[in-house]
N, C-alpha and C positions, 0 to 999 in steps of 0.2 A: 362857603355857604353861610357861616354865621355870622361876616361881615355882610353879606346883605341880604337877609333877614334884620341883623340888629340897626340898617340905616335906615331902613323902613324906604327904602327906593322899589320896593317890588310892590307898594301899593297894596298891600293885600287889606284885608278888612278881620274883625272879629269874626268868629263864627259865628253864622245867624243873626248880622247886620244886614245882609245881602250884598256886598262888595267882592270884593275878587276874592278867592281862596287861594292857600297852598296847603302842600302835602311835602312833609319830607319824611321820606323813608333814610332809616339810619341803621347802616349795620354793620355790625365787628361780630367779631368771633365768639365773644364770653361777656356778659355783661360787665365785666373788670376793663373790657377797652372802651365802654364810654367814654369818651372825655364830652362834657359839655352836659350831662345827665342832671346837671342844677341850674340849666338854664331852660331844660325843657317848660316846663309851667309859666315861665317868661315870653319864650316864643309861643306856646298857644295861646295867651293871650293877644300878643298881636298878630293873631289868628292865623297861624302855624300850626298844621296838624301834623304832631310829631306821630311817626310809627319806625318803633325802633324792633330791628332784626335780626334776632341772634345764630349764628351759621352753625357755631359747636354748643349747645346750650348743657352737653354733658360732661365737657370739659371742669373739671374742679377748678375753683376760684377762689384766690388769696382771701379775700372777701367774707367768703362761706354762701353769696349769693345763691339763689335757684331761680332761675327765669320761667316765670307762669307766662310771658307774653309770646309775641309772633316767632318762629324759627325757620330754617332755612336761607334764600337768600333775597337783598332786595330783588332784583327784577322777577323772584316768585311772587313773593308779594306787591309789585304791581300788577303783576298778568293778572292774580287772581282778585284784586280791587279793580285791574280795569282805569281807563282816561274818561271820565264822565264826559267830556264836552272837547274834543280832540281838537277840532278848529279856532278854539279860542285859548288850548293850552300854550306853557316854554316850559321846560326843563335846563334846572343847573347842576350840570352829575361832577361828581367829583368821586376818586378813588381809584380804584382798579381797575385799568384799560378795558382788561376782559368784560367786568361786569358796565363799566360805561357803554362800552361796545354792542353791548347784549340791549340794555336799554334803551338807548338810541334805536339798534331796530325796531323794537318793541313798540316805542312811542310813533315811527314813522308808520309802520305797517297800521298802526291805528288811528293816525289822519290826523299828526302832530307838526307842522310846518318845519322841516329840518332845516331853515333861519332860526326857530326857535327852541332850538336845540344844543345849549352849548356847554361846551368841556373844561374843566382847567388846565388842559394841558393841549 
């Protein structure tokens, strides 16, 4: 994912230039398994809307972290964001078969072209 994102081949625009958007939903368990959490403000700026997903958010963290943002898992938080414009989206999932799996339907059953639906594995 963060190789294309950072080749800029997905086209995408800034937010609120009017060009293509993205959304990545990003989730680990604790926010101590970010990796890549200093490249976030990078990628929104080439107009990457990062929404990161924490599954155990009360899990203690080497860190001393406390996660004020989203929890649960990605594909909650897309159901409950929802595919704005389903016939002109693609999805690049990457991670846990289960949760890929789960997505995928998610995005089909919401009128997402399963061509334009693809997995790393």
């Amino acid at each position: 994912i963060r190789s294309a994102i950072e080749s800029k081949q997905l086209n995408i625009s800034p937010a609120g230039s009017g060009g293509r958007s993205c959304t990545l939903y990003y989730g680990v368990k604790t926010p101590d398994d970010m990796p890549y959490v200093s490249k976030f403000a990078q990628w929104e700026e080439l107009g990457v809307q990062v929404v990161p997903v924490i599954s155990q958010p009360d899990l203690p963290c080497e860190s001393g972290a406390v996660w004020k943002g989203r929890t649960g898992y990605v594909q909650n938080a897309l159901e409950e964001d929802g595919v704005p414009i389903p016939r002109n989206s693609g999805a690049l999932l990457c991670g846990v078969k289960g949760m890929c799996e789960s997505v995928k339907q998610m995005l089909l059953e919401a009128g997402v072209f399963e061509g334009r639906v693809l997995f790393n594995f």
